[in-house]
C-alpha positions as CSV (number, residue, x, y, z in Angstrom):
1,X,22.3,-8.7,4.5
2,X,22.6,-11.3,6.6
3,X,19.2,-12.6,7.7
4,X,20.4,-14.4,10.9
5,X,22.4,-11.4,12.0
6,X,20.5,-8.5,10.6
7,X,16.8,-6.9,10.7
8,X,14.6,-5.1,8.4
9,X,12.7,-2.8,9.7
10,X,9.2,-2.2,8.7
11,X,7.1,0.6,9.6
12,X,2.9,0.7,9.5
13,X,3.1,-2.7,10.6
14,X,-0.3,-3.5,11.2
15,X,-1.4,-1.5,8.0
16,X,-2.2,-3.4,4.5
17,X,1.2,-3.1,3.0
18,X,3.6,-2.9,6.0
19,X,1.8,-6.2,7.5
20,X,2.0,-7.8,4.1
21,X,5.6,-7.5,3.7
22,X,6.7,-8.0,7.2
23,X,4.8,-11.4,7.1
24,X,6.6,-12.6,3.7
25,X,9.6,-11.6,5.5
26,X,9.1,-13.8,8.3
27,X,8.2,-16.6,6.1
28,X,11.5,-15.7,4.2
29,X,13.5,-16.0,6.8
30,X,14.4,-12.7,7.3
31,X,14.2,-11.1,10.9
32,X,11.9,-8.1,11.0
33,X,11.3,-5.3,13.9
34,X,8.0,-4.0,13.0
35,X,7.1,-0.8,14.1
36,X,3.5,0.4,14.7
37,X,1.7,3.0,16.5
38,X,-1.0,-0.6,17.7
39,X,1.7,-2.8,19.4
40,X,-1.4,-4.4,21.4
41,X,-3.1,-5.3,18.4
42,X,-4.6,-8.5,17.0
43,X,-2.3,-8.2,14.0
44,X,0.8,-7.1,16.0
45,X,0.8,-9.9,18.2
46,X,0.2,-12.5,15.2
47,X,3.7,-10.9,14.2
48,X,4.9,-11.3,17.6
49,X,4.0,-15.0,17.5
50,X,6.1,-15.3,13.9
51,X,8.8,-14.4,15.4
52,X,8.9,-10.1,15.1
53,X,10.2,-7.7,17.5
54,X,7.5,-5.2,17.8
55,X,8.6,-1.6,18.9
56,X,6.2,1.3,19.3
57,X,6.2,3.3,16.1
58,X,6.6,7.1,16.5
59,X,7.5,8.9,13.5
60,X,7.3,11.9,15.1
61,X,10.0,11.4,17.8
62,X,14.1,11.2,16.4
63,X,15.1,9.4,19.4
64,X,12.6,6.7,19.0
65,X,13.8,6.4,15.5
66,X,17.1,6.4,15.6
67,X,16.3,3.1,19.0
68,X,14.5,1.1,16.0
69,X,17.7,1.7,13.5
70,X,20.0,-0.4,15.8
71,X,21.0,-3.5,14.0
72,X,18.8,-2.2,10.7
73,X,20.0,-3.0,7.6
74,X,17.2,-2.5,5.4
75,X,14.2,-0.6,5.7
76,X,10.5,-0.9,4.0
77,X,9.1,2.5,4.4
78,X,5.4,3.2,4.3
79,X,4.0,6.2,5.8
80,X,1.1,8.6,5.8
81,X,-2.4,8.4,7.0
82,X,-5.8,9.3,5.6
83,X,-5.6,12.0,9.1
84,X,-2.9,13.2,8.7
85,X,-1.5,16.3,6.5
86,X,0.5,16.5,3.7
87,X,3.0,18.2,5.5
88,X,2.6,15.5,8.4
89,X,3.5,12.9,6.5
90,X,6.4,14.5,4.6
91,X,8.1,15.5,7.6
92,X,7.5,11.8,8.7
93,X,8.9,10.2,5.1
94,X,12.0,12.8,5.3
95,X,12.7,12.0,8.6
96,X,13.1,8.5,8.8
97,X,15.1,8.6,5.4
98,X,17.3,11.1,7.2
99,X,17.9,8.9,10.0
100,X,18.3,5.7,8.1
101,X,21.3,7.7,6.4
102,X,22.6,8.6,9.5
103,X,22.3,5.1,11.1
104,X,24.4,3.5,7.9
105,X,21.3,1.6,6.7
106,X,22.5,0.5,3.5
107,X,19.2,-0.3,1.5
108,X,16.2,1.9,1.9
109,X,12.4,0.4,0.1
110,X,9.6,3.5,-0.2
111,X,6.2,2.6,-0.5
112,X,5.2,5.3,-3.3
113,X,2.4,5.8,-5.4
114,X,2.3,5.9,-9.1
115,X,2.7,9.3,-10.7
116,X,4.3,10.7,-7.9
117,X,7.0,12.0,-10.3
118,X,4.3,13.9,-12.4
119,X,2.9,17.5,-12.0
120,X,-0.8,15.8,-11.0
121,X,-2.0,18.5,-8.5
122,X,-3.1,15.8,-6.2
123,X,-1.3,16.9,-2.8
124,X,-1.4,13.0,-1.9
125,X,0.9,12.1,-4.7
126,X,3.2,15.4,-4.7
127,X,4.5,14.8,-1.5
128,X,5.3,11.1,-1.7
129,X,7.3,12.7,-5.2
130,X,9.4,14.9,-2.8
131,X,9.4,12.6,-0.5
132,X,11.2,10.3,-3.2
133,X,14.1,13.4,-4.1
134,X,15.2,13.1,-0.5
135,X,15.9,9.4,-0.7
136,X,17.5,10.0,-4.0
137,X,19.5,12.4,-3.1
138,X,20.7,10.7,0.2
139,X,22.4,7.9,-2.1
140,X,21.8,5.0,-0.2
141,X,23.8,1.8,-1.2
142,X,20.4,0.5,-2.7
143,X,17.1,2.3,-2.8
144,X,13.6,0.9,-4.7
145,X,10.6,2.8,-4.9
146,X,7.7,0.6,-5.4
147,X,4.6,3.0,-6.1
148,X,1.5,1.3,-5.9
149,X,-2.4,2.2,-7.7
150,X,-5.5,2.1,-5.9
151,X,-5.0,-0.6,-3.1
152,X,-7.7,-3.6,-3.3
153,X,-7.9,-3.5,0.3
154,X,-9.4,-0.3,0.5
155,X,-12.6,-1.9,-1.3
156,X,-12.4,-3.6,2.5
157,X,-11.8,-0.5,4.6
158,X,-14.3,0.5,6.8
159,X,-13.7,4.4,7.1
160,X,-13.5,4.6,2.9
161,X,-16.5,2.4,2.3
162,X,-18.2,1.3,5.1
163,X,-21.5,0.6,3.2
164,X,-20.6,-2.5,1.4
165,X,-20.3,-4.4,4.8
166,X,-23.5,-2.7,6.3
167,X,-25.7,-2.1,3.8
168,X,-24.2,-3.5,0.4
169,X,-23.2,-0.2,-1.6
170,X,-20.0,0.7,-3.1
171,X,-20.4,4.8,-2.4
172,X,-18.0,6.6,-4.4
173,X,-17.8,9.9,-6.2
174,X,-16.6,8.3,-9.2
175,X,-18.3,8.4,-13.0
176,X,-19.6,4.5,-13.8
177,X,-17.3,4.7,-16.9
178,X,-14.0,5.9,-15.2
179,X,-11.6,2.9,-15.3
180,X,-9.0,2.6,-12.4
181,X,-6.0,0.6,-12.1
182,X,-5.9,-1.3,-8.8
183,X,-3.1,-3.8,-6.9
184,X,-3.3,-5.9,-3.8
185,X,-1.0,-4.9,-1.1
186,X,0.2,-8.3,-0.9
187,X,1.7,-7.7,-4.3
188,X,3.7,-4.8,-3.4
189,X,4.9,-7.1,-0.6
190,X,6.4,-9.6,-2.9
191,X,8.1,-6.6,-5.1
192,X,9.6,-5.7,-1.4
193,X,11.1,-9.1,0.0
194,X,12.4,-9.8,-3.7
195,X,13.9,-6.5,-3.5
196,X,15.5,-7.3,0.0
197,X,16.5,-10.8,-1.9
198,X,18.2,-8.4,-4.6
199,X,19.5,-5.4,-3.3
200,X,22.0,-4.6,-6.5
201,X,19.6,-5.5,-9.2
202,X,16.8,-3.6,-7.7
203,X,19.4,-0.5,-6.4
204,X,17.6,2.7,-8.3
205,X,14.8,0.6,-9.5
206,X,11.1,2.6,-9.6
207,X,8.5,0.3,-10.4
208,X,4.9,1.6,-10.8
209,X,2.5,-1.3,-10.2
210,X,-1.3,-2.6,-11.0
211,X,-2.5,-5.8,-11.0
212,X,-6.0,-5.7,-13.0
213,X,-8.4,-2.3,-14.1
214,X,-12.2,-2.5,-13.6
215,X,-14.7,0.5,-13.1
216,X,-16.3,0.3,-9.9
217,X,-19.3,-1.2,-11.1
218,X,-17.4,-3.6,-12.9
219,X,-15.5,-4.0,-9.1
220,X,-19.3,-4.1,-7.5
221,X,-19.8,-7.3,-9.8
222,X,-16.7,-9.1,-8.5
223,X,-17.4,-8.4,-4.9
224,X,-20.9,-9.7,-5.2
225,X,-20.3,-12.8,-6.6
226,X,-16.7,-13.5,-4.3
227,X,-18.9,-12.6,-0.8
228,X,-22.1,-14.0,-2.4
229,X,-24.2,-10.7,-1.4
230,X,-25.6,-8.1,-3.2
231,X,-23.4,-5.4,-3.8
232,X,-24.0,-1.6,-5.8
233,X,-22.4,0.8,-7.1
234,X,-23.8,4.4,-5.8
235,X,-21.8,7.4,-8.2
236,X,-22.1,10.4,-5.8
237,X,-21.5,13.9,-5.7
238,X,-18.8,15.1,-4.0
239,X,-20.6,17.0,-1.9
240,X,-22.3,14.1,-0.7
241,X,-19.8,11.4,-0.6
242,X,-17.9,14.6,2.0
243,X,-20.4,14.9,4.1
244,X,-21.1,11.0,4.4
245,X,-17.6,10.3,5.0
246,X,-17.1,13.8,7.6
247,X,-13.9,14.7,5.5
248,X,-11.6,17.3,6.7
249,X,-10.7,20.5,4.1
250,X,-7.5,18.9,3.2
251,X,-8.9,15.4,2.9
252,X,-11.6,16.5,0.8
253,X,-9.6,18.4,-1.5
254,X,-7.2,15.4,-1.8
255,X,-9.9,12.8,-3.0
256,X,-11.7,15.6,-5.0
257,X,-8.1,15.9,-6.8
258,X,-7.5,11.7,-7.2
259,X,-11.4,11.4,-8.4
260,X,-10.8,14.4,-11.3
261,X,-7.4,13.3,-11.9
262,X,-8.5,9.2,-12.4
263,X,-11.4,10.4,-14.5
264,X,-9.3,12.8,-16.6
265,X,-6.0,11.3,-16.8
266,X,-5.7,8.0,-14.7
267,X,-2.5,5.7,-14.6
268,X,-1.6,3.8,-17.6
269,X,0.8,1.1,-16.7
270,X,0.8,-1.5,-18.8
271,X,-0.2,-4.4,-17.1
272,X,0.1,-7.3,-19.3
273,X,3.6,-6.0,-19.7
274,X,4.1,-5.8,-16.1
275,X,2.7,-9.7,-15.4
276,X,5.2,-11.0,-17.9
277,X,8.2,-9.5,-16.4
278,X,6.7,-10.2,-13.1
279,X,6.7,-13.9,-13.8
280,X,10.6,-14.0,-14.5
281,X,11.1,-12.8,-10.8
282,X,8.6,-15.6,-9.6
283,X,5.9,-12.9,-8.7
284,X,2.5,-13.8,-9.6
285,X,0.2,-10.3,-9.9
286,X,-3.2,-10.8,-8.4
287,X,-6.3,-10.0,-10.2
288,X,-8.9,-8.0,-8.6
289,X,-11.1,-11.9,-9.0
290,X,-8.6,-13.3,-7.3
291,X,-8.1,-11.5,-5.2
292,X,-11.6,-10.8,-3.5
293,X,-11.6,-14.9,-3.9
294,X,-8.9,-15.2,-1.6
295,X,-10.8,-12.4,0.7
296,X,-14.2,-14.2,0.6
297,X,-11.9,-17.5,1.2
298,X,-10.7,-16.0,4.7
299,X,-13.9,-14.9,5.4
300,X,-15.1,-18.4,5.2
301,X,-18.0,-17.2,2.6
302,X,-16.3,-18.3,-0.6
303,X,-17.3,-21.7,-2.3
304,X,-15.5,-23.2,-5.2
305,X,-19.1,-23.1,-6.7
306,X,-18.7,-19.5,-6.7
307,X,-17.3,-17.2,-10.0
308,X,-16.6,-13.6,-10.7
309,X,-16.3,-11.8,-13.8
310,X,-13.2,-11.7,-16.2
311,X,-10.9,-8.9,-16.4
């Protein structure tokens, strides 16, 4: 890939990973046409001001599709929405594989999710595992699947847990014991633009990925003491934790799924492992410490006074 010549194209730009990577792209030197359904956004027009071409993102419509493909070489690939169906965002994933195929887009990066290859029952994770046979099957030149855990940011998100801004609660449906493996988006970023960097040694590469494991009281802990506030853990039913967040059927029977699956199964990627080998590619995994650190930091409500707990 030439980086003065060619573009990547990144889709959910102004989403956690897709605005991650296309930033570390731009820094990189890479040039990027980032796609997003919020091209008026804050975070689109910081892109814009790096130096992105930002194009209305419609997964929906082939002919906007194959108008972003023109001049792609390479293609990060994160779809899917908390709204939208299992069978939305298949369609979605499949289609812009198809397309890049078509287009002659010779390396192809899928934003996955670990244990999409496994037989979990969770409709979330299934379809991003067919999702994955199409790309496989299409042969690209090089193709990488980075699947990440439970994102950091959602901690963050104000439609999955609104109350630790407002009211300082951590609401989940979740057993105080369970322990969940976690990585920052920004993390999957770096995985992306070194794949980009190395499009043979990464070719066919699947890399599950988790920076740190805490239980969410343990995660409570951290956020207190990086935001200085008060934060809880609340366990709640399911029932409950539904009707707080308004969930659809489909959504509901998707977290009801993850929540049984984390506390019965769970991911097991071994992360020690993982930071060692990370090191040799220059990649740095965040903790969940640091992390929320560098969130508190932005924030401006972080103080070098200030600790949070060990992994």
């Amino acid at each position: 890939m030439d980086k003065d010549i060619d573009y990547v194209l990144v889709t959910g730009a102004t989403g956690n990973q897709g605005n991650a990577t296309a930033r570390l792209l731009l820094e990189k030197g890479f040039r990027v046409r980032a796609m997003t359904h919020q091209p008026h956004s804050p975070k689109a027009a910081l892109l814009a001001a790096a130096g992105a071409e930002i194009v209305l993102g419609n997964l929906d419509d082939p002919a906007v599709l194959h108008s972003a493909f023109v001049g792609v070489k390479g293609v990060f690939a994160v779809q899917g929405s908390r709204r939208a169906e299992s069978r939305v965002e298949e369609e979605r994933g499949k289609r812009l594989a198809y397309i890049a195929k078509e287009q002659d887009v010779p390396q192809y990066i899928y934003s996955s999710v670990a244990s999409a290859r496994e037989k979990s029952g969770i409709p979330h994770f299934e379809v991003k595992g067919r999702i994955e046979k199409t790309i496989r099957d299409l042969n690209f030149p090089s193709h990488t699947f980075l699947r990440g855990t439970f994102f950091m940011e959602s901690l963050l998100d104000p439609d999955l847990f609104p109350e630790v801004v407002s009211s300082g609660k951590l609401i989940c449906p979740i057993s105080p014991q369970t322990r969940v493996q976690m990585v920052s988006a920004e993390d999957v970023a770096k995985f992306a633009v070194y794949s980009f960097e190395n499009p043979t040694l990464m070719n066919g590469v699947e890399l599950d990925l988790a920076g740190d494991e805490h239980t969410f009281e343990e995660v409570a802990q951290v956020l207190s003491i990086a935001f200085h506030k008060n934060i809880e853990f609340a366990s709640v039913d399911m029932d409950e934790f539904a009707k707080l967040r308004d969930l659809s059927h489909e959504r509901r029977h998707n977290v009801e799924r993850i929540m049984d699956w984390w506390e019965a199964v769970g991911w097991d990627i071994d992360i020690g492992g993982l930071m060692l080998a990370s090191r040799n590619c220059g990649i740095e995994l965040k903790t969940l410490n640091e992390w929320a650190i560098g969130q508190a930091t932005k924030s401006g409500v972080y103080s070098s006074s200030g600790s949070a707990i060990s992994s």
